[in-house]
PyMOL Python script that loads the backbone (N, CA, C, O; Angstrom):
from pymol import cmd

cmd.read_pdbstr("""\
ATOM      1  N   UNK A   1       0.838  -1.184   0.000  1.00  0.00           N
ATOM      2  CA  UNK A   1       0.000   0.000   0.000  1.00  0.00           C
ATOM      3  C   UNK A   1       0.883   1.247   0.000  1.00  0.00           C
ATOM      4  O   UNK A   1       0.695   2.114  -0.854  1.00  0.00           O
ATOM      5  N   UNK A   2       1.758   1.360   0.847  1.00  0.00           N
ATOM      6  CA  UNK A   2       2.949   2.104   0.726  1.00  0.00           C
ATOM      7  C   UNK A   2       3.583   3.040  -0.581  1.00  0.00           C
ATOM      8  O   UNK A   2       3.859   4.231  -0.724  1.00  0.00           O
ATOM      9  N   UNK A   3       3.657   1.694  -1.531  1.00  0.00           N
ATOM     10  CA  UNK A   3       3.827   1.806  -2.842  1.00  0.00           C
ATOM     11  C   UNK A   3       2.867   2.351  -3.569  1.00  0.00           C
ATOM     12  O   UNK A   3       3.231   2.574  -4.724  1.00  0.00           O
ATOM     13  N   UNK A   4       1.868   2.625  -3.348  1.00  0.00           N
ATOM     14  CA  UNK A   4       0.605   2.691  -4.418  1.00  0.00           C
ATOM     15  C   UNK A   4       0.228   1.756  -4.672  1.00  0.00           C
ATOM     16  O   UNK A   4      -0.263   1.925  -5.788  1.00  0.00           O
ATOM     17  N   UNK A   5       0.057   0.497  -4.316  1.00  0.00           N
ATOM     18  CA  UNK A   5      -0.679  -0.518  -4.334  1.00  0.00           C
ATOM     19  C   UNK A   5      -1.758  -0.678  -3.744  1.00  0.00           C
ATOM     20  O   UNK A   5      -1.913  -0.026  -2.711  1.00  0.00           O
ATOM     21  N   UNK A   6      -2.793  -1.534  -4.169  1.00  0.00           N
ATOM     22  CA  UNK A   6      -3.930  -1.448  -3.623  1.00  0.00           C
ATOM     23  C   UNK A   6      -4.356  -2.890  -2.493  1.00  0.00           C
ATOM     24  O   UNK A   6      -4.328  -4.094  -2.749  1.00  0.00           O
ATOM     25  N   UNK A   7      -4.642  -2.344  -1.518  1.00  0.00           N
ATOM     26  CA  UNK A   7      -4.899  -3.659  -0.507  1.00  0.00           C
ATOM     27  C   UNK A   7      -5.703  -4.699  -0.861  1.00  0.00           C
ATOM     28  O   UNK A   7      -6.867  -4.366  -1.085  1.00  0.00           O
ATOM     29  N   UNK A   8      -5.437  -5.892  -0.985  1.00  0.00           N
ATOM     30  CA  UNK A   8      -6.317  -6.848  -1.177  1.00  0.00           C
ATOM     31  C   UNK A   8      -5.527  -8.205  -0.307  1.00  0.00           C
ATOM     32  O   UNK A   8      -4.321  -8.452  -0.284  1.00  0.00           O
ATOM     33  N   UNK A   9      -6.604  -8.927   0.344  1.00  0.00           N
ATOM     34  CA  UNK A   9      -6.349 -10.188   0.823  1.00  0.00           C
ATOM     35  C   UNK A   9      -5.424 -11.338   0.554  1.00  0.00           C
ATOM     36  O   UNK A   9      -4.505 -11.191  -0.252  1.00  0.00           O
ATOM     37  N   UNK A  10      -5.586 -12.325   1.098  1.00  0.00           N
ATOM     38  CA  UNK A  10      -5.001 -13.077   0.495  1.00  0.00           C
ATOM     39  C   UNK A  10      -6.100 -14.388  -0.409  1.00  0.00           C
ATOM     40  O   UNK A  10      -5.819 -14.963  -1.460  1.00  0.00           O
ATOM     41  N   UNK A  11      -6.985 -14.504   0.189  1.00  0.00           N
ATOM     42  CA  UNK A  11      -8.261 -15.182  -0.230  1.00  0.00           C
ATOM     43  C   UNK A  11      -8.496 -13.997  -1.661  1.00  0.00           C
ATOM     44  O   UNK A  11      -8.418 -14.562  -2.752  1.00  0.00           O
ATOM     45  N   UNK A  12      -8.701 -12.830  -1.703  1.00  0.00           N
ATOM     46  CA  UNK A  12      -9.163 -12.443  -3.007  1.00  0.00           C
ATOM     47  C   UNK A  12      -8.290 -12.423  -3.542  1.00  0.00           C
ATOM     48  O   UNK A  12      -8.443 -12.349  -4.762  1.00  0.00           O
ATOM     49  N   UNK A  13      -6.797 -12.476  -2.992  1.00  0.00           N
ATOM     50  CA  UNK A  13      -5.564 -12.335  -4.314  1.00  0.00           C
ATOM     51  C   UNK A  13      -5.602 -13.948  -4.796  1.00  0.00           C
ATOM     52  O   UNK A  13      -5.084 -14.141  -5.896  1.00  0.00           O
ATOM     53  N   UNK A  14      -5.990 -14.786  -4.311  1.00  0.00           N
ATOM     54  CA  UNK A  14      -6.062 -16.606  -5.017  1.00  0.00           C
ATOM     55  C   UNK A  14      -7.320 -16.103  -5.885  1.00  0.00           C
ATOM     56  O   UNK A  14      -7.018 -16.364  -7.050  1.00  0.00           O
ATOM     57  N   UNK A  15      -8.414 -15.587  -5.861  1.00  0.00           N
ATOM     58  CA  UNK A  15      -9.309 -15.669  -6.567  1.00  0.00           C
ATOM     59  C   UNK A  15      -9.330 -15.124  -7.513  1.00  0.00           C
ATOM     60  O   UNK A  15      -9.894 -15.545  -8.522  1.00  0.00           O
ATOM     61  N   UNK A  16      -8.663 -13.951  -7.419  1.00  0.00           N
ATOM     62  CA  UNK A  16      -8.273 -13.056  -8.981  1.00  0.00           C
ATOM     63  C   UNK A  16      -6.908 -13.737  -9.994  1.00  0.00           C
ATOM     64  O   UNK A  16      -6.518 -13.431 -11.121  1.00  0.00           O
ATOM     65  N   UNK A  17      -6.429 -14.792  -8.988  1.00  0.00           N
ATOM     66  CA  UNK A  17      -4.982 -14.879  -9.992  1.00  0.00           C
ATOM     67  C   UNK A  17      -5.817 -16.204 -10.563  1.00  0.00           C
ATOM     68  O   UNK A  17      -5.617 -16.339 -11.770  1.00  0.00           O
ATOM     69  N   UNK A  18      -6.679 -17.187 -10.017  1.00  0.00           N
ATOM     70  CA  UNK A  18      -7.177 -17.934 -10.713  1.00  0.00           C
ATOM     71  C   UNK A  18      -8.135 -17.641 -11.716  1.00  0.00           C
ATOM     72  O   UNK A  18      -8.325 -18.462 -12.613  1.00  0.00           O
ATOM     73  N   UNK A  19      -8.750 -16.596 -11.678  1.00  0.00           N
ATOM     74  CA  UNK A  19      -9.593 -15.976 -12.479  1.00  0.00           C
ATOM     75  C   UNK A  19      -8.925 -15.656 -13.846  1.00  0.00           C
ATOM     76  O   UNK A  19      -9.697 -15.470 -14.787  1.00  0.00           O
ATOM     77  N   UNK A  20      -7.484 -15.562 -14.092  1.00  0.00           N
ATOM     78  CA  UNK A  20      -6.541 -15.442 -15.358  1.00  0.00           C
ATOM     79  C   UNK A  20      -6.980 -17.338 -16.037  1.00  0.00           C
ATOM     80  O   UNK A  20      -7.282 -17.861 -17.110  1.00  0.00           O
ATOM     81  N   UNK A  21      -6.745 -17.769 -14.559  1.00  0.00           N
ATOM     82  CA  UNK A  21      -6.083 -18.891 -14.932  1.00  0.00           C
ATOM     83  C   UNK A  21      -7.579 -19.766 -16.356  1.00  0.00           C
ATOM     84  O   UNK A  21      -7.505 -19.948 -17.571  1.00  0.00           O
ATOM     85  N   UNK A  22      -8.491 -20.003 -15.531  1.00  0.00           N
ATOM     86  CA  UNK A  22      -9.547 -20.449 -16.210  1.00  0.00           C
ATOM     87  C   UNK A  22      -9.798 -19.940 -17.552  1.00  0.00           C
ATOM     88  O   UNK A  22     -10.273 -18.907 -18.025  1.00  0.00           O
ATOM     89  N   UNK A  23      -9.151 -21.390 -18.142  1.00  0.00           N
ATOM     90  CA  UNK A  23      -9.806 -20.475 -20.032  1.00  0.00           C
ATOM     91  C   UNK A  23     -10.959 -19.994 -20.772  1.00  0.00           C
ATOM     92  O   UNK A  23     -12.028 -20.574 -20.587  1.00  0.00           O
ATOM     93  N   UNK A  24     -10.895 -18.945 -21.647  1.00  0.00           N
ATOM     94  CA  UNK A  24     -11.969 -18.393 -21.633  1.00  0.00           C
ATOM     95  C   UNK A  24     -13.122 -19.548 -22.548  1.00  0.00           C
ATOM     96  O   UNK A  24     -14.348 -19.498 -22.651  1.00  0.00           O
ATOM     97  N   UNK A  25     -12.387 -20.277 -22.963  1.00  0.00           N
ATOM     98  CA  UNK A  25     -13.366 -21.207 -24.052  1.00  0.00           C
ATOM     99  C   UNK A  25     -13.749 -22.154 -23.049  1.00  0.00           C
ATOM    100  O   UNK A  25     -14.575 -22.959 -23.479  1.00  0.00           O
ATOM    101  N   UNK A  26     -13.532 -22.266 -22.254  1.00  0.00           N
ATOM    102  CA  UNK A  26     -14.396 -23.288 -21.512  1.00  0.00           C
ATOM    103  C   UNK A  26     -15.619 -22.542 -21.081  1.00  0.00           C
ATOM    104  O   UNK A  26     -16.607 -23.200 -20.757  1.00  0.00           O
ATOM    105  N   UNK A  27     -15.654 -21.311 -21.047  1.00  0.00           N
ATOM    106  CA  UNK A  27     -17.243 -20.274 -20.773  1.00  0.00           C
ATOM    107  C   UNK A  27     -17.727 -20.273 -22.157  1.00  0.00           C
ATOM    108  O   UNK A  27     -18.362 -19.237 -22.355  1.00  0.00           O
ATOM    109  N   UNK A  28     -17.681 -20.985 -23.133  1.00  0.00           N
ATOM    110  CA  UNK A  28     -18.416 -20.918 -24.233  1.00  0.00           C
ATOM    111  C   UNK A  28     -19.604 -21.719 -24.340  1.00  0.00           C
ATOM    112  O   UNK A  28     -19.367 -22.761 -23.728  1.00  0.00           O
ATOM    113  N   UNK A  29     -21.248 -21.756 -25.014  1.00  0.00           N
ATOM    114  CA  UNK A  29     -21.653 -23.173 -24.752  1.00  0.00           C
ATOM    115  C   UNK A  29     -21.487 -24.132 -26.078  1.00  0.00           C
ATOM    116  O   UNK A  29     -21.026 -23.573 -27.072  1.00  0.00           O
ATOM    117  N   UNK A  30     -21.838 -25.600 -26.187  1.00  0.00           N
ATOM    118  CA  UNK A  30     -21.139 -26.351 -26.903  1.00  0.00           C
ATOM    119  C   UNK A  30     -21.964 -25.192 -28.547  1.00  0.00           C
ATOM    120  O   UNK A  30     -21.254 -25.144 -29.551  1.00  0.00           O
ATOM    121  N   UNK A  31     -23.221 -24.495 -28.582  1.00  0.00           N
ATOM    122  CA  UNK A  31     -23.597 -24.145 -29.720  1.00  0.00           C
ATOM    123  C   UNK A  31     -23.089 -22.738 -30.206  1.00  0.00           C
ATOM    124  O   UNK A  31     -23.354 -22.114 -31.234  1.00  0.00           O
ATOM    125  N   UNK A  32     -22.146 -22.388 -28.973  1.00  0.00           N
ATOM    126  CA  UNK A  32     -21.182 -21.397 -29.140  1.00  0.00           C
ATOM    127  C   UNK A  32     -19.770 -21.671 -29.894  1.00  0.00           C
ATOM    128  O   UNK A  32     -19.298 -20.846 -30.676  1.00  0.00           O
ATOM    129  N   UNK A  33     -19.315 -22.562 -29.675  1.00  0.00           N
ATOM    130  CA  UNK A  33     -18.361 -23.268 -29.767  1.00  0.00           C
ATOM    131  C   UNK A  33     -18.501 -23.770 -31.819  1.00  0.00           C
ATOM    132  O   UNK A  33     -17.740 -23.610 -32.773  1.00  0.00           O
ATOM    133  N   UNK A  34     -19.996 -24.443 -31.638  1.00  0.00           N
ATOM    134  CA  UNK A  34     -19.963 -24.858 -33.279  1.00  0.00           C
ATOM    135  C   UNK A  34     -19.832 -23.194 -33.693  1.00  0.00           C
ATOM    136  O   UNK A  34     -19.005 -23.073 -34.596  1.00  0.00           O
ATOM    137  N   UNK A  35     -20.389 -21.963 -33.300  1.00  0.00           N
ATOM    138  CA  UNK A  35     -20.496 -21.330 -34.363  1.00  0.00           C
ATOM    139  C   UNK A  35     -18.803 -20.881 -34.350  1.00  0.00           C
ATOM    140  O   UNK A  35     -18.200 -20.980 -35.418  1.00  0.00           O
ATOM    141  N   UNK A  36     -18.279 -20.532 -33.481  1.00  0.00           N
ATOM    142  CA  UNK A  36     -17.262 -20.545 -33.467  1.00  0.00           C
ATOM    143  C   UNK A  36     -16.211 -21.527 -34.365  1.00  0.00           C
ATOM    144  O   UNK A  36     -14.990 -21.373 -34.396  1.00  0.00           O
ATOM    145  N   UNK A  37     -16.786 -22.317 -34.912  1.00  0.00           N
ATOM    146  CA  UNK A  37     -15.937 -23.808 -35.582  1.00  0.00           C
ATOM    147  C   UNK A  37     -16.410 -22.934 -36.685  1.00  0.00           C
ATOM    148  O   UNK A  37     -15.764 -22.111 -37.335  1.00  0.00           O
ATOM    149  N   UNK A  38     -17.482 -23.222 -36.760  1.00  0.00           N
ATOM    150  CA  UNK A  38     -17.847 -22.248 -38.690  1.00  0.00           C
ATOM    151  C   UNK A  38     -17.312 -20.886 -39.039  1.00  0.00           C
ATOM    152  O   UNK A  38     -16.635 -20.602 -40.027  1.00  0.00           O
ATOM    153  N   UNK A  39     -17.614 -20.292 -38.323  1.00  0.00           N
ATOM    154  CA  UNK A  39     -16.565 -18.715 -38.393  1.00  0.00           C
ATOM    155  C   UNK A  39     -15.094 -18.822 -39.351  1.00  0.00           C
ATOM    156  O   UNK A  39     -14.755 -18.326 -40.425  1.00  0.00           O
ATOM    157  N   UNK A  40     -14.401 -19.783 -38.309  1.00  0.00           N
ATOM    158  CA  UNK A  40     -13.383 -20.398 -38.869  1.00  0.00           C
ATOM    159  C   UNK A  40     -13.223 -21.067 -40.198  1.00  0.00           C
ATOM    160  O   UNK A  40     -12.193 -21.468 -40.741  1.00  0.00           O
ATOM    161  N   UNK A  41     -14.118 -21.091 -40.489  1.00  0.00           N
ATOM    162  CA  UNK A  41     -13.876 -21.855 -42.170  1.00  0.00           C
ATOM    163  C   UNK A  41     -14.376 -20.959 -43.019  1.00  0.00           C
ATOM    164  O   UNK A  41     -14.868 -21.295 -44.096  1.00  0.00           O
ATOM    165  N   UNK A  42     -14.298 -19.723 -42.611  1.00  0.00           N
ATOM    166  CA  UNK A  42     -14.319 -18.236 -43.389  1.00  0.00           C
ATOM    167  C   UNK A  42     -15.926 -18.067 -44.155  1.00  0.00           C
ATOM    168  O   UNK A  42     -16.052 -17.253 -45.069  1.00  0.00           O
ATOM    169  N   UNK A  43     -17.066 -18.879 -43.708  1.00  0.00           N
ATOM    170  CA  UNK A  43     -18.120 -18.745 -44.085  1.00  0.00           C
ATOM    171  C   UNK A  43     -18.829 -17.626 -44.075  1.00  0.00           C
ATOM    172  O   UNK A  43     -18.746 -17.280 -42.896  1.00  0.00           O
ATOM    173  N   UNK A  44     -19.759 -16.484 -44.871  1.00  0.00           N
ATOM    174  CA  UNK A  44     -20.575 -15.961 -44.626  1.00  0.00           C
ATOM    175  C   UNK A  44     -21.662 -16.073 -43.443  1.00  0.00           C
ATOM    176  O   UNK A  44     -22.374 -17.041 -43.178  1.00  0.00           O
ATOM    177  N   UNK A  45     -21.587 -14.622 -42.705  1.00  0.00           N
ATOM    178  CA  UNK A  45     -23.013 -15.032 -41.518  1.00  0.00           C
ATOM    179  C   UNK A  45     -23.774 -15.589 -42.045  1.00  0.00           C
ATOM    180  O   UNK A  45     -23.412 -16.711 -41.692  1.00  0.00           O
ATOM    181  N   UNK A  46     -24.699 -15.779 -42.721  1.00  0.00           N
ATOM    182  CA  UNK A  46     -25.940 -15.724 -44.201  1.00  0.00           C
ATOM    183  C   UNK A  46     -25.396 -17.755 -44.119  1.00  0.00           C
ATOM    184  O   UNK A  46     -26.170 -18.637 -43.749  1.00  0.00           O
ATOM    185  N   UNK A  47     -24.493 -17.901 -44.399  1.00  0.00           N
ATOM    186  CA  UNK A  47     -24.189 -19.241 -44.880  1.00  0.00           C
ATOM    187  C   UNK A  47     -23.836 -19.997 -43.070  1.00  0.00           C
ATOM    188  O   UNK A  47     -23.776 -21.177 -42.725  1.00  0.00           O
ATOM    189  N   UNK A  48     -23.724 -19.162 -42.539  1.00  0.00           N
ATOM    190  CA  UNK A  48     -23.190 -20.142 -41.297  1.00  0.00           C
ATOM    191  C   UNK A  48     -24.807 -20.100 -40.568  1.00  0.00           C
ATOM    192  O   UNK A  48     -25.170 -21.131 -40.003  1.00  0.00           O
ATOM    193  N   UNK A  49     -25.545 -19.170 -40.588  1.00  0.00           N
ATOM    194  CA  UNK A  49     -26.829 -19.228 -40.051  1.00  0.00           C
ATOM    195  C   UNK A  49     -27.837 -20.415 -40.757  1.00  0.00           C
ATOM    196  O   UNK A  49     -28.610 -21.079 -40.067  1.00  0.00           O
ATOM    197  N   UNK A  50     -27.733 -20.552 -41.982  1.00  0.00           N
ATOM    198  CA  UNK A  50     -28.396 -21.551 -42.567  1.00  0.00           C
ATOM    199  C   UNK A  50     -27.746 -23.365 -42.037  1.00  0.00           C
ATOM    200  O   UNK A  50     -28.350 -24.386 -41.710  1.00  0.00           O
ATOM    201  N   UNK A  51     -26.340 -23.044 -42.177  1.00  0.00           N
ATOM    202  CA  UNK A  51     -25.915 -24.562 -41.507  1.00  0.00           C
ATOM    203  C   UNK A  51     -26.377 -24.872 -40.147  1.00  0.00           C
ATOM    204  O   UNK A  51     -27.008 -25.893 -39.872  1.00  0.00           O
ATOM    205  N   UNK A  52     -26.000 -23.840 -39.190  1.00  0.00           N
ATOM    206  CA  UNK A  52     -26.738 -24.478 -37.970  1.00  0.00           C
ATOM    207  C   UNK A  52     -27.606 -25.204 -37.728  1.00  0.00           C
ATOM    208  O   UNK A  52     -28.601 -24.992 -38.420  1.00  0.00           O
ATOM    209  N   UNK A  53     -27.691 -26.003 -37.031  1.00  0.00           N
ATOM    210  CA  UNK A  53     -28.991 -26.824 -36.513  1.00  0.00           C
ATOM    211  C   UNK A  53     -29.497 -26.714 -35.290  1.00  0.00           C
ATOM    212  O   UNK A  53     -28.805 -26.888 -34.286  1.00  0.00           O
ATOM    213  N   UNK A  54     -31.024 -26.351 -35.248  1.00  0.00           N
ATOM    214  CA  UNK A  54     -31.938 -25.645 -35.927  1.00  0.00           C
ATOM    215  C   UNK A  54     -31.458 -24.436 -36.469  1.00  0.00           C
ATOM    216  O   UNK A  54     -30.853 -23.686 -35.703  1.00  0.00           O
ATOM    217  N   UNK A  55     -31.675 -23.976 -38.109  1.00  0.00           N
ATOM    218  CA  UNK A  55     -30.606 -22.236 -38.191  1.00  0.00           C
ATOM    219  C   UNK A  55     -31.704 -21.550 -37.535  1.00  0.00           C
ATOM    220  O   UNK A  55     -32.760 -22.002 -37.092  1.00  0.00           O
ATOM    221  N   UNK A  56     -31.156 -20.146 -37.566  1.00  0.00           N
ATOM    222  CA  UNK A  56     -31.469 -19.408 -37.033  1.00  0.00           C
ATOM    223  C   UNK A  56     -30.725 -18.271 -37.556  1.00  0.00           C
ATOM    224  O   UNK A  56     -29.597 -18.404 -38.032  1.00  0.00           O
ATOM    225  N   UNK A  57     -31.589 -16.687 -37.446  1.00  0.00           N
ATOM    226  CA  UNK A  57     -31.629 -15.436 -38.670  1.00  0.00           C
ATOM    227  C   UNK A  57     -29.976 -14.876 -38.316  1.00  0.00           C
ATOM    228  O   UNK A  57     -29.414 -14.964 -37.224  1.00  0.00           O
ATOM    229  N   UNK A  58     -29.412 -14.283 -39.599  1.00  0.00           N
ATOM    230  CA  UNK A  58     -28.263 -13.734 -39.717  1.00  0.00           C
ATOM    231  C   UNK A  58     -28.443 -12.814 -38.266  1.00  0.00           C
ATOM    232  O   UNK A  58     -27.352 -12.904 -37.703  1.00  0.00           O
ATOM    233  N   UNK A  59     -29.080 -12.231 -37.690  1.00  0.00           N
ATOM    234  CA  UNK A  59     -28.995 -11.406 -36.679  1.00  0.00           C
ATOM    235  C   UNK A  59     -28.878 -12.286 -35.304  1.00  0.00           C
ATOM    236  O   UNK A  59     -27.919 -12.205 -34.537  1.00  0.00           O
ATOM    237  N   UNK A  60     -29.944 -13.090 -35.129  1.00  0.00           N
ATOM    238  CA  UNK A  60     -29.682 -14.334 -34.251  1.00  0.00           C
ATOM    239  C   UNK A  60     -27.892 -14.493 -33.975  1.00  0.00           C
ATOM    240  O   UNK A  60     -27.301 -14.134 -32.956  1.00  0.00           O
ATOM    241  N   UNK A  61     -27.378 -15.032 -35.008  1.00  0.00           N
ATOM    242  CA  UNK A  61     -26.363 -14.973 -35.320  1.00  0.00           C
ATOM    243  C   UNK A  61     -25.114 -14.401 -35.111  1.00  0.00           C
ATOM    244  O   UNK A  61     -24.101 -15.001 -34.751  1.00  0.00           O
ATOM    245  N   UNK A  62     -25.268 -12.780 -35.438  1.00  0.00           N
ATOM    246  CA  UNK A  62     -24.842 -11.988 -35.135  1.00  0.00           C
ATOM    247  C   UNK A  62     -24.671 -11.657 -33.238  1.00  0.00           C
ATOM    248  O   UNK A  62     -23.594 -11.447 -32.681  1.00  0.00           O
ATOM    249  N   UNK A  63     -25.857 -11.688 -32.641  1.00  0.00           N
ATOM    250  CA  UNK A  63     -25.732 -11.715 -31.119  1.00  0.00           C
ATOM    251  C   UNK A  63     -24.816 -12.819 -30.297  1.00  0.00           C
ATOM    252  O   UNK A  63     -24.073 -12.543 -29.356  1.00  0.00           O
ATOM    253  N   UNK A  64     -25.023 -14.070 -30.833  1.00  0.00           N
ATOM    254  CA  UNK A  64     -24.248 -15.110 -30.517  1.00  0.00           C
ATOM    255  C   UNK A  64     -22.672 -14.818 -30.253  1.00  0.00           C
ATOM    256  O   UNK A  64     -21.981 -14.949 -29.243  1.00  0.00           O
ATOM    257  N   UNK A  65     -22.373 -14.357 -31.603  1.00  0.00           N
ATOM    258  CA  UNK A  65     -21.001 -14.089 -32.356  1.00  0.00           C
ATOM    259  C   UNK A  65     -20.532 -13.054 -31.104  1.00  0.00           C
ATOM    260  O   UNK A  65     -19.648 -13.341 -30.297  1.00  0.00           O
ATOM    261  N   UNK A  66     -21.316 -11.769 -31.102  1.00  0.00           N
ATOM    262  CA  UNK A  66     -21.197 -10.869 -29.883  1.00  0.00           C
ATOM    263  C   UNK A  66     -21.152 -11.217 -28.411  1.00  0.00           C
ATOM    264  O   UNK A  66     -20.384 -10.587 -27.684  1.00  0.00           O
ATOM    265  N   UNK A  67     -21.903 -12.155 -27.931  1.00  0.00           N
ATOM    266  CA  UNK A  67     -21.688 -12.768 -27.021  1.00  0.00           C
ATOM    267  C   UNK A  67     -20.234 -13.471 -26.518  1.00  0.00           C
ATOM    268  O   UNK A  67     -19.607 -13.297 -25.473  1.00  0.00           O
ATOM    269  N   UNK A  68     -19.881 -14.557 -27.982  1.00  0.00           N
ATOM    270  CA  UNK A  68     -18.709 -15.209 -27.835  1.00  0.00           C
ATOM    271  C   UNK A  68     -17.083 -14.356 -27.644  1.00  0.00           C
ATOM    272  O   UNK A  68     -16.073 -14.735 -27.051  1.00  0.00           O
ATOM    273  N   UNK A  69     -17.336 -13.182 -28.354  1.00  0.00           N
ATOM    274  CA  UNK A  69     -16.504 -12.326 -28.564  1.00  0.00           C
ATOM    275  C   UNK A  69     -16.195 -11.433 -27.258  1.00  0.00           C
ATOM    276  O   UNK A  69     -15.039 -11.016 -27.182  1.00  0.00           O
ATOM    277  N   UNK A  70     -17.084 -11.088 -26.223  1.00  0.00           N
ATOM    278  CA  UNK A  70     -17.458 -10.823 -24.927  1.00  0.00           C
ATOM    279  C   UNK A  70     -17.000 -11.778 -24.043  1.00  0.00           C
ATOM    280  O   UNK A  70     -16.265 -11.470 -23.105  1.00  0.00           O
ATOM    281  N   UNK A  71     -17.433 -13.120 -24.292  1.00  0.00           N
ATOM    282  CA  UNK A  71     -16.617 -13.917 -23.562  1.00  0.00           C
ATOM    283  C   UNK A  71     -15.113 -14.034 -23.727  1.00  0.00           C
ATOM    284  O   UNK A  71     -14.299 -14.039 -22.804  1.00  0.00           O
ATOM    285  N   UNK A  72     -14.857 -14.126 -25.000  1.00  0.00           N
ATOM    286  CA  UNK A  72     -13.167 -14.589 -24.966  1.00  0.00           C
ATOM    287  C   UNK A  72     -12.344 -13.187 -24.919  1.00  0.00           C
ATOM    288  O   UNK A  72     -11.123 -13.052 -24.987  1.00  0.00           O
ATOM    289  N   UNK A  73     -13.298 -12.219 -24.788  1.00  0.00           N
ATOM    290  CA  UNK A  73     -12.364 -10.655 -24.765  1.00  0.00           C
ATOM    291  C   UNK A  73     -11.699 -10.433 -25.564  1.00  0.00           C
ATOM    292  O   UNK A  73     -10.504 -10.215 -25.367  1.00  0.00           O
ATOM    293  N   UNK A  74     -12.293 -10.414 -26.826  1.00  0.00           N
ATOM    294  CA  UNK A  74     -11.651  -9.963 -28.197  1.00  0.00           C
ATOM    295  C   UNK A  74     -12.654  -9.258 -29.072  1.00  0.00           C
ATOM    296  O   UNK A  74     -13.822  -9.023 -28.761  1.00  0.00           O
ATOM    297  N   UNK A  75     -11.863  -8.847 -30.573  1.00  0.00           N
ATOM    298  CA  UNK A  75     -12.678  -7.595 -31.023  1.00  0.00           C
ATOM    299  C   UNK A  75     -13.447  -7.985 -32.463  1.00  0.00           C
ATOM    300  O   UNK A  75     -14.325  -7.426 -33.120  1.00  0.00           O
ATOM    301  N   UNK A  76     -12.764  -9.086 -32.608  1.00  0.00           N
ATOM    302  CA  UNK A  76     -13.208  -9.784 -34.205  1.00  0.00           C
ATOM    303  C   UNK A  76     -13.337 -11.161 -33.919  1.00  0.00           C
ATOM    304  O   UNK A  76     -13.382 -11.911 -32.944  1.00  0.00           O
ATOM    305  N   UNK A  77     -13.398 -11.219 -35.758  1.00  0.00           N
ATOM    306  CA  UNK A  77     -13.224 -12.995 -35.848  1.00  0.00           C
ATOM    307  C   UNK A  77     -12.001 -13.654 -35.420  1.00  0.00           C
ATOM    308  O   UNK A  77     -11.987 -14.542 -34.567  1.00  0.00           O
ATOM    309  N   UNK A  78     -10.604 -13.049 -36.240  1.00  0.00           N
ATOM    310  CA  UNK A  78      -9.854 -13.297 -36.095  1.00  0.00           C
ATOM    311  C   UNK A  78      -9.090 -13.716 -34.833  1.00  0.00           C
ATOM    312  O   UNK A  78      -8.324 -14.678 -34.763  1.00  0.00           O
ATOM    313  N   UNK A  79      -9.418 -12.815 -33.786  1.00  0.00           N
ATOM    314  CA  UNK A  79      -8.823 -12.739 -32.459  1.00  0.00           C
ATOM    315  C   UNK A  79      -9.695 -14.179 -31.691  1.00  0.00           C
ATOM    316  O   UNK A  79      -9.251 -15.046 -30.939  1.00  0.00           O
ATOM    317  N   UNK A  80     -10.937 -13.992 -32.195  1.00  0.00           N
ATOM    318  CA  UNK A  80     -11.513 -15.398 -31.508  1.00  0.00           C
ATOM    319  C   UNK A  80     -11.279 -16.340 -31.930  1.00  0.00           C
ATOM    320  O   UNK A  80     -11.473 -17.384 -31.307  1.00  0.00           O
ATOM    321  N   UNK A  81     -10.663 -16.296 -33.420  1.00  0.00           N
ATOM    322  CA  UNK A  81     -10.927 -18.105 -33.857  1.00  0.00           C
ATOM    323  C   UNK A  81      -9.194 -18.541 -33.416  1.00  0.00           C
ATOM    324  O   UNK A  81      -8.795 -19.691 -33.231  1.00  0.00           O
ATOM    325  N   UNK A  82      -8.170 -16.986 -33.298  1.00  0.00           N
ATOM    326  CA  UNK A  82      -6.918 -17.623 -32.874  1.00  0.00           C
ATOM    327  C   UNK A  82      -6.968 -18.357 -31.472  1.00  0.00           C
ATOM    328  O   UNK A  82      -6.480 -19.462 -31.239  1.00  0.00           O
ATOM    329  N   UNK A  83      -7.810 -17.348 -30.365  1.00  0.00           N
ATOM    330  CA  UNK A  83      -7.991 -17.423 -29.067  1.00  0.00           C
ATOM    331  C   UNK A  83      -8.312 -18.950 -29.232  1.00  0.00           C
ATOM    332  O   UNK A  83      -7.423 -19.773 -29.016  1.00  0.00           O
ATOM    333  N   UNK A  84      -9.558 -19.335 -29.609  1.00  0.00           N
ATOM    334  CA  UNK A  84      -9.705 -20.850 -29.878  1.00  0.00           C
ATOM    335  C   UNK A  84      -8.893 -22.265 -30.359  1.00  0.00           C
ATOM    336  O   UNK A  84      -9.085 -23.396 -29.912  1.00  0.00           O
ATOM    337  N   UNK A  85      -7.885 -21.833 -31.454  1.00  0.00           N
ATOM    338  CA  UNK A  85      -7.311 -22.628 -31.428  1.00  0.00           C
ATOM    339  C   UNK A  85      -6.018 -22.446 -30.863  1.00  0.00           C
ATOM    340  O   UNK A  85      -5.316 -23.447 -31.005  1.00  0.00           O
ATOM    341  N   UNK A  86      -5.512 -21.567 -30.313  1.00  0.00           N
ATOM    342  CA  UNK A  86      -4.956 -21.616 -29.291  1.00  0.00           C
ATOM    343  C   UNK A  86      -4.791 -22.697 -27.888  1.00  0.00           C
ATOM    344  O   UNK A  86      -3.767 -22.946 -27.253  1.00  0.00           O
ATOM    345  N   UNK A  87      -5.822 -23.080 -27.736  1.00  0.00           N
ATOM    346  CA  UNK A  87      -6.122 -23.735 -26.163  1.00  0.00           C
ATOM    347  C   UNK A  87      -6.805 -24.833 -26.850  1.00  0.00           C
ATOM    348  O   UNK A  87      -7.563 -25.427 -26.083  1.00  0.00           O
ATOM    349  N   UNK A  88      -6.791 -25.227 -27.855  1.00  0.00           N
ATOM    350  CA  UNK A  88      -6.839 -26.772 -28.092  1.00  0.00           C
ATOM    351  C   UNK A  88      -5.886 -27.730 -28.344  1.00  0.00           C
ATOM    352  O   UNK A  88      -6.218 -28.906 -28.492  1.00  0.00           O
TER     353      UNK A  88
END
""", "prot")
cmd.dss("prot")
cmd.show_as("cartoon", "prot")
cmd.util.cbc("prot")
cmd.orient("prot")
């Protein structure tokens, strides 16, 4: 604190350093994950919404994508589909 540091425990300093630790694709769900697989094979929204099963509308779609992108804390496709295969 001395330093300009900020006080924290020792119970919340284990909980925040594990909080790095846990990968972010394991917070994906498995129909997150497929769209995430299709992304990757450079498909059109339009074409990856029709493959899904049950599809569901390019905008549908679009929220998902936003969601996943929220989860893995990135800004595009790119950054998510590396983030992904990254940790496989």
């Amino acid at each position: 604190v001395q330093e300009g540091g900020s006080p924290m425990s020792q119970s919340i300093a284990k909980k925040v350093i594990e909080s790095f630790r846990v990968p972010k694709i394991e917070m994906l769900t498995p129909r997150q994950i497929e769209i995430l697989e299709l992304l990757a094979t450079g498909k059109l929204y339009k074409e990856i919404a029709a493959e899904l099963k049950p599809p569901i509308t390019t905008n549908g779609l679009k929220q998902n994508i936003n969601k996943i992108y929220k989860k893995l804390q990135v800004n595009n496709r790119t950054e998510a589909i590396n983030k992904y295969f990254a940790t496989r």
